[in-house]
Chimera marker file (.cmm) of the C-alpha trace (Angstrom):
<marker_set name="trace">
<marker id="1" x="108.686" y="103.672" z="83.187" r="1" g="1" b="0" radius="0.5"/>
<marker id="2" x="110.837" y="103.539" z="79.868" r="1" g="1" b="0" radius="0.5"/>
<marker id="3" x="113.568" y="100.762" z="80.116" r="1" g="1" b="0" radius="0.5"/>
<marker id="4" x="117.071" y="101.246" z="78.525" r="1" g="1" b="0" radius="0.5"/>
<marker id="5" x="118.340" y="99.223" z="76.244" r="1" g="1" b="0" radius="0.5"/>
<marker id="6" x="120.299" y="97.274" z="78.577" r="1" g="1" b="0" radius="0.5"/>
<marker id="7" x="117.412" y="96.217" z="80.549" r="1" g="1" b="0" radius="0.5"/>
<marker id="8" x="115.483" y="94.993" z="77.215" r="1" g="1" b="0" radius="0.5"/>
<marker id="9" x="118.694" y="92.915" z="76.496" r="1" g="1" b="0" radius="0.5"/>
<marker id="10" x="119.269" y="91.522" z="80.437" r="1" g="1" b="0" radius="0.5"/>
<marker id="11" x="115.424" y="90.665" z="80.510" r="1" g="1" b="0" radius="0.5"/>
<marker id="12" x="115.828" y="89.224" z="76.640" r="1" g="1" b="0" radius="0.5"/>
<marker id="13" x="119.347" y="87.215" z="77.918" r="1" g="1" b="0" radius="0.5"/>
<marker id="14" x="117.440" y="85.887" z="81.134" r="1" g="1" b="0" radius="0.5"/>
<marker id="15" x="114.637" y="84.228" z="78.872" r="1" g="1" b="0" radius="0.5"/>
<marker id="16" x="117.667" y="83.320" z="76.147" r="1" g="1" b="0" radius="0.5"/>
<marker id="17" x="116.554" y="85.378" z="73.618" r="1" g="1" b="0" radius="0.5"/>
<marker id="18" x="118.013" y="86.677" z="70.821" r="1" g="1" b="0" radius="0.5"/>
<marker id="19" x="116.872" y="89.974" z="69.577" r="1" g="1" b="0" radius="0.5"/>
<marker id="20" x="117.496" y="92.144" z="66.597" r="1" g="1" b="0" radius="0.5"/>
<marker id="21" x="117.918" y="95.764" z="66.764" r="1" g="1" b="0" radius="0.5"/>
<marker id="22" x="113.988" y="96.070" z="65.769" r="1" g="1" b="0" radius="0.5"/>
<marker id="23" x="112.921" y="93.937" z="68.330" r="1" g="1" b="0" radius="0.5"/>
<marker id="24" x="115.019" y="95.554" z="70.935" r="1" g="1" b="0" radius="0.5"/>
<marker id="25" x="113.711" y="98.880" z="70.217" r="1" g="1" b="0" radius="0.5"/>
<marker id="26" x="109.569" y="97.217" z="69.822" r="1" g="1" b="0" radius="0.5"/>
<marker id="27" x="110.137" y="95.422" z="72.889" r="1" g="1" b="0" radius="0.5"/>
<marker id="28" x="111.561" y="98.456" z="74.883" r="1" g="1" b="0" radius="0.5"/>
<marker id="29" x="108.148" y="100.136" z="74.393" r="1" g="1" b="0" radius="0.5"/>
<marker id="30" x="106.408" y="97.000" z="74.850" r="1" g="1" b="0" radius="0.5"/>
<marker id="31" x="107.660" y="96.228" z="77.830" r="1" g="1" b="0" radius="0.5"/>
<marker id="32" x="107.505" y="99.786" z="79.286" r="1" g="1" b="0" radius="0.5"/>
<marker id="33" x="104.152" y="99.902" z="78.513" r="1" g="1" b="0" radius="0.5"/>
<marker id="34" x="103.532" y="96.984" z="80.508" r="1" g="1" b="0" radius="0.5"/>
<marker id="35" x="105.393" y="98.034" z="83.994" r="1" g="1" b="0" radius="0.5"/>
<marker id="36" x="103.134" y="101.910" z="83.394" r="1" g="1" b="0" radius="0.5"/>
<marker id="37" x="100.222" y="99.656" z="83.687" r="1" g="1" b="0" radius="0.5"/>
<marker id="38" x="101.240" y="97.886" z="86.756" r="1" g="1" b="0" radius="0.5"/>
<marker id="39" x="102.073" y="100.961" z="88.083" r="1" g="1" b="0" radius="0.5"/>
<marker id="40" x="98.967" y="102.032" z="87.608" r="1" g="1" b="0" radius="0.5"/>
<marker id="41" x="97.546" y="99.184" z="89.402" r="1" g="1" b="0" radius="0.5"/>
<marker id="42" x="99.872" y="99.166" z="92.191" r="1" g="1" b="0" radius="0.5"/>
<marker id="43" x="98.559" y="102.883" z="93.271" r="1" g="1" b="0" radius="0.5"/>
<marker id="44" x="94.913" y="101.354" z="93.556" r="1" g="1" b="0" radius="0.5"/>
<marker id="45" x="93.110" y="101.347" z="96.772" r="1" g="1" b="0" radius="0.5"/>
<marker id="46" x="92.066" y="97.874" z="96.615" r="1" g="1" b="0" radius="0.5"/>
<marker id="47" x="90.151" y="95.962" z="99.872" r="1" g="1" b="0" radius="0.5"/>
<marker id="48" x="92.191" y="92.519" z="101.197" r="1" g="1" b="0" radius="0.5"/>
<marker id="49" x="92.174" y="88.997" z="99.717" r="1" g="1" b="0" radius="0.5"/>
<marker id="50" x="88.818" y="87.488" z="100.076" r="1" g="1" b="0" radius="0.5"/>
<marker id="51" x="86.841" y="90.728" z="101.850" r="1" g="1" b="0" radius="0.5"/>
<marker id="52" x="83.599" y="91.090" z="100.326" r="1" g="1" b="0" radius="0.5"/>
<marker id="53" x="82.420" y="94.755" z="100.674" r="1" g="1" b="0" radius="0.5"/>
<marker id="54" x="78.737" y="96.330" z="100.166" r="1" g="1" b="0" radius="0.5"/>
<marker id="55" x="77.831" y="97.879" z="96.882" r="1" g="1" b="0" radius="0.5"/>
<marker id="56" x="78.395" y="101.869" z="98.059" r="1" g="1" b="0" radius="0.5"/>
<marker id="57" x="81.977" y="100.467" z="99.906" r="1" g="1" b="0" radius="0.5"/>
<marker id="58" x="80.966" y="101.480" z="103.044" r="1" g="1" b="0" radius="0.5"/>
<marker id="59" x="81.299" y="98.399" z="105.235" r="1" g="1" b="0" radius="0.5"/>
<marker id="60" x="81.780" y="94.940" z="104.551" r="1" g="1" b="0" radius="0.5"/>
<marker id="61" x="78.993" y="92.479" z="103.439" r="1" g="1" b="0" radius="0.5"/>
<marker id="62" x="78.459" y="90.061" z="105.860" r="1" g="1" b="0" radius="0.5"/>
<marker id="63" x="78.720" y="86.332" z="105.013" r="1" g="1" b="0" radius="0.5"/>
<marker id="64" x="75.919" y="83.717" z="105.338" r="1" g="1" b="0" radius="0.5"/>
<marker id="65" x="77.199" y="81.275" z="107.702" r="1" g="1" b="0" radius="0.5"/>
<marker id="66" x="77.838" y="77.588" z="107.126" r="1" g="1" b="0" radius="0.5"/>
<marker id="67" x="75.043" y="75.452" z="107.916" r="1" g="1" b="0" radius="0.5"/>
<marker id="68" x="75.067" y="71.771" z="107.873" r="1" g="1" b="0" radius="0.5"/>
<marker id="69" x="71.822" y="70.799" z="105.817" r="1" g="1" b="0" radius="0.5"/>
<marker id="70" x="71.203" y="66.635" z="104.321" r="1" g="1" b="0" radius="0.5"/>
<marker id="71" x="72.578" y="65.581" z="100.584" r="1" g="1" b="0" radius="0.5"/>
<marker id="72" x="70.906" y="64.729" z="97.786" r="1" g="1" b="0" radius="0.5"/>
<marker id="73" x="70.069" y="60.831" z="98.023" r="1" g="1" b="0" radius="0.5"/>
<marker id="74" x="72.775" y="58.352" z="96.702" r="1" g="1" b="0" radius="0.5"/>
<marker id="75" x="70.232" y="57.375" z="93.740" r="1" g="1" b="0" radius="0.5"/>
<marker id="76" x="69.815" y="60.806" z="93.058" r="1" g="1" b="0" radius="0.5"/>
<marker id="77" x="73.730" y="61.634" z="92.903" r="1" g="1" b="0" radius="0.5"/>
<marker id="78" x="74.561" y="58.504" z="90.926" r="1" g="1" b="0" radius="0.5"/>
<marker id="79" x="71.361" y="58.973" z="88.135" r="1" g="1" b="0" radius="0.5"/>
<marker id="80" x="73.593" y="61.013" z="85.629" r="1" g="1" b="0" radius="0.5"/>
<marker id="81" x="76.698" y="58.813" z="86.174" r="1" g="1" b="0" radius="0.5"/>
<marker id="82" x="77.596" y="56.993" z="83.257" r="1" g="1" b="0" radius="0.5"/>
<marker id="83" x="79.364" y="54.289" z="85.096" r="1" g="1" b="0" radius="0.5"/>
<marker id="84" x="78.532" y="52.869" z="89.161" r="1" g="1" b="0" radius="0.5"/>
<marker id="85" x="78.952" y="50.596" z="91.478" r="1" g="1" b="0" radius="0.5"/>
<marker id="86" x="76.883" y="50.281" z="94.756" r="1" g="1" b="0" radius="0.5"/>
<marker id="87" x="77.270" y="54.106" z="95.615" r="1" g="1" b="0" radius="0.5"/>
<marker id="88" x="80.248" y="54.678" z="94.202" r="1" g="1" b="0" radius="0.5"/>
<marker id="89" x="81.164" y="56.726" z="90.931" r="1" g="1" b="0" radius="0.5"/>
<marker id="90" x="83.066" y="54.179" z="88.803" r="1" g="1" b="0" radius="0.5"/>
<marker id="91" x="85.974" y="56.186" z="86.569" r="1" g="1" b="0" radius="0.5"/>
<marker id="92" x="88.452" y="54.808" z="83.933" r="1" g="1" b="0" radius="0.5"/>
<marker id="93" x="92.285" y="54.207" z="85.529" r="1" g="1" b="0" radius="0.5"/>
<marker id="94" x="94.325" y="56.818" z="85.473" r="1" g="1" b="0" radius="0.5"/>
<marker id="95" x="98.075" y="55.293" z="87.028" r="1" g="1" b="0" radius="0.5"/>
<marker id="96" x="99.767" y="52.796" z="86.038" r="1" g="1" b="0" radius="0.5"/>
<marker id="97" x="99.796" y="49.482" z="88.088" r="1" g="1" b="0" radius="0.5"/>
<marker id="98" x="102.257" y="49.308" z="91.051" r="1" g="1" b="0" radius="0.5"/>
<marker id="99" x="101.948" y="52.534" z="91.751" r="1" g="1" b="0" radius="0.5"/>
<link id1="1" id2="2" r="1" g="1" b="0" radius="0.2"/>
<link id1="2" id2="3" r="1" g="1" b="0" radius="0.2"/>
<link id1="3" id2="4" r="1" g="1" b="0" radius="0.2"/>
<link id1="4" id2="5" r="1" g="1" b="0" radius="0.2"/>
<link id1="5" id2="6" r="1" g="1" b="0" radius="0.2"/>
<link id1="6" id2="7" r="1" g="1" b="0" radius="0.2"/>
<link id1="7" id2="8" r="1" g="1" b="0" radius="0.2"/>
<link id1="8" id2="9" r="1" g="1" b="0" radius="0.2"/>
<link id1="9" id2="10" r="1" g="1" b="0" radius="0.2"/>
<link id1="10" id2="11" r="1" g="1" b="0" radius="0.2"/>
<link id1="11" id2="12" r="1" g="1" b="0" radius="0.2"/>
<link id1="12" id2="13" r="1" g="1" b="0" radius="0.2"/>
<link id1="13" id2="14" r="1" g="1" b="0" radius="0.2"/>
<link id1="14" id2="15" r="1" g="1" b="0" radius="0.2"/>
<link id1="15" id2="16" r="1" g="1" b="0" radius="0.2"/>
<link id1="16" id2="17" r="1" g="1" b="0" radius="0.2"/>
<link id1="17" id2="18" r="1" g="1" b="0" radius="0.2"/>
<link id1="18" id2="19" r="1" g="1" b="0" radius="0.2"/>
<link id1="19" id2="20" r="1" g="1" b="0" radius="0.2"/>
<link id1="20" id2="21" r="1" g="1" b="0" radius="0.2"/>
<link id1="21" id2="22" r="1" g="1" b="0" radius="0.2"/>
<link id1="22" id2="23" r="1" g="1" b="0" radius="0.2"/>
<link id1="23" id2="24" r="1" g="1" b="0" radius="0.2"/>
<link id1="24" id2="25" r="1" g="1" b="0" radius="0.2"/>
<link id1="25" id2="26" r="1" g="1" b="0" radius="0.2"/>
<link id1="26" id2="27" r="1" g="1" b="0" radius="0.2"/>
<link id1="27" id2="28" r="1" g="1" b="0" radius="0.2"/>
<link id1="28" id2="29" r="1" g="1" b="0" radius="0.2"/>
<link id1="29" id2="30" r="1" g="1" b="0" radius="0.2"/>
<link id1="30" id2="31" r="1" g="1" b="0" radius="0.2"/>
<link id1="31" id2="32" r="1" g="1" b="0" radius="0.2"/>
<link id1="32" id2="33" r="1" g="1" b="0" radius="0.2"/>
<link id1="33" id2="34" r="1" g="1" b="0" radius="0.2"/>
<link id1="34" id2="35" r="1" g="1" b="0" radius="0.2"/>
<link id1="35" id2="36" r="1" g="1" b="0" radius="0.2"/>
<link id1="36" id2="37" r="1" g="1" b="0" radius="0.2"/>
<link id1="37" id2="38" r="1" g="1" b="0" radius="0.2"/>
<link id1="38" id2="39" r="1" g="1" b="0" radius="0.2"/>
<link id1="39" id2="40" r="1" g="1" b="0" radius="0.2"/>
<link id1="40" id2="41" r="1" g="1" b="0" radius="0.2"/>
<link id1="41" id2="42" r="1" g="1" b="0" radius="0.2"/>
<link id1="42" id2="43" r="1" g="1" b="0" radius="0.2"/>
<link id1="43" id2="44" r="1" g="1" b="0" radius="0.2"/>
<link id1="44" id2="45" r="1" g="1" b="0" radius="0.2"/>
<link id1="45" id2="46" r="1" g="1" b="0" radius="0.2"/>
<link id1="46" id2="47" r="1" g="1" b="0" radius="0.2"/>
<link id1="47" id2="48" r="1" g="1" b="0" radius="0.2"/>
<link id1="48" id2="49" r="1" g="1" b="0" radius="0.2"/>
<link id1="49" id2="50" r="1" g="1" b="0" radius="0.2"/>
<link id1="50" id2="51" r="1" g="1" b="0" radius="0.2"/>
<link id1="51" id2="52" r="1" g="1" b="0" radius="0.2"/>
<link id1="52" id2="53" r="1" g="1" b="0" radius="0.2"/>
<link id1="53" id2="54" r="1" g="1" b="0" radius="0.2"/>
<link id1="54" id2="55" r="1" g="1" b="0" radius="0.2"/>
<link id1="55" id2="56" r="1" g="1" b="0" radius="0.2"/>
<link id1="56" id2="57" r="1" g="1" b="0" radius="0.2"/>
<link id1="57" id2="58" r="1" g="1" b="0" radius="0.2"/>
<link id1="58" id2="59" r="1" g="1" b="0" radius="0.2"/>
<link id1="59" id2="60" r="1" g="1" b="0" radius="0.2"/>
<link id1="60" id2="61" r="1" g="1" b="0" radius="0.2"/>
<link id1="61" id2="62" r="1" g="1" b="0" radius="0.2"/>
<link id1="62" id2="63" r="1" g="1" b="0" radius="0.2"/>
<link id1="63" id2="64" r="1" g="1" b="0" radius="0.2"/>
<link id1="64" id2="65" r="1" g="1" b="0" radius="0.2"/>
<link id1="65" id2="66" r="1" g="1" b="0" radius="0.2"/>
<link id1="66" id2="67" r="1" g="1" b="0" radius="0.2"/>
<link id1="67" id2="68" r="1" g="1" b="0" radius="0.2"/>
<link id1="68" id2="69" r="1" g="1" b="0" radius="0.2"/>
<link id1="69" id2="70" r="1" g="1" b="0" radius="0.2"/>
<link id1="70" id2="71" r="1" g="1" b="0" radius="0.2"/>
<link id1="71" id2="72" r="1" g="1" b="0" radius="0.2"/>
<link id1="72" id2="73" r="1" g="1" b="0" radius="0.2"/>
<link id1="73" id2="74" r="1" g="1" b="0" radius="0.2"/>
<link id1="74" id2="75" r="1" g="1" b="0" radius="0.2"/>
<link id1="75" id2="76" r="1" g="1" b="0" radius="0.2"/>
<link id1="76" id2="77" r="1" g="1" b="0" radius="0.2"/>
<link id1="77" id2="78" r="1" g="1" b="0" radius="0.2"/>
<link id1="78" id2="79" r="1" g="1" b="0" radius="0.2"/>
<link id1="79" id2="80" r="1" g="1" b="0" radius="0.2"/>
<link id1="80" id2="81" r="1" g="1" b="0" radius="0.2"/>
<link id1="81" id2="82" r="1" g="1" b="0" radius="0.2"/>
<link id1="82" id2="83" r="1" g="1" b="0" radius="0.2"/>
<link id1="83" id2="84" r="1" g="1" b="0" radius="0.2"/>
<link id1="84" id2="85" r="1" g="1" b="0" radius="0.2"/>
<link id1="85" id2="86" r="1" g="1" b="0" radius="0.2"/>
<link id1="86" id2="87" r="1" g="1" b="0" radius="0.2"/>
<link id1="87" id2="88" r="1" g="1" b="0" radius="0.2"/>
<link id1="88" id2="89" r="1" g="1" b="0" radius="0.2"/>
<link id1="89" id2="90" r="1" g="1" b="0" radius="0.2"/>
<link id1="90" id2="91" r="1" g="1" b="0" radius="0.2"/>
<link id1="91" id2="92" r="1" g="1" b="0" radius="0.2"/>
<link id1="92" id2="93" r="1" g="1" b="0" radius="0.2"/>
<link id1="93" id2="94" r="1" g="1" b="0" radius="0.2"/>
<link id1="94" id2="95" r="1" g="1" b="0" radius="0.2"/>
<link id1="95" id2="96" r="1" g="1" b="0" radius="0.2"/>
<link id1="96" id2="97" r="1" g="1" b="0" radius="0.2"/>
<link id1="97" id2="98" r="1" g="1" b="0" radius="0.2"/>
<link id1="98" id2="99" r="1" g="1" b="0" radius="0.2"/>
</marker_set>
């Protein structure tokens, strides 16, 4: 898609930009370059958000369900903490008081 110079200079005024007649003409073929790409990408046959699909595409791969299973002991989980109280991770402060 090859922009116009108008276009370079509404997209350049819209960031507040000032651009010399170099830069309009660099960023003209920059930028078209960019929308051929997305172009490009938009005519993929991609599968939906978060579908997981078997290696030869041919129907999805199923997903292992959720199953409840115990934690790691308390003594366990704290043993790499640098800082702990009873079973509790102790970290530094982070907002300010009255807050």
């Amino acid at each position: 898609m090859k922009l116009t110079k108008e276009q370079v200079l509404h997209v350049a005024r819209l960031a507040s930009l000032s651009l010399t007649p170099e830069e309009e003409a660099h960023f003209a073929g920059e930028l078209s370059g960019i929308l051929d790409y997305v172009e490009t990408l938009n005519r993929l046959e991609l599968p939906p958000p978060g579908l997981h699909v078997s290696e030869d595409m041919s129907e999805p791969t199923p997903l292992a369900a959720d199953m409840p299973r115990p934690s790691i002991p308390t003594e366990e989980a704290l043993s790499n903490a640098p800082d702990h109280s009873g079973s509790f991770f102790r970290v530094p402060r982070i907002l300010e008081e009255g807050r």
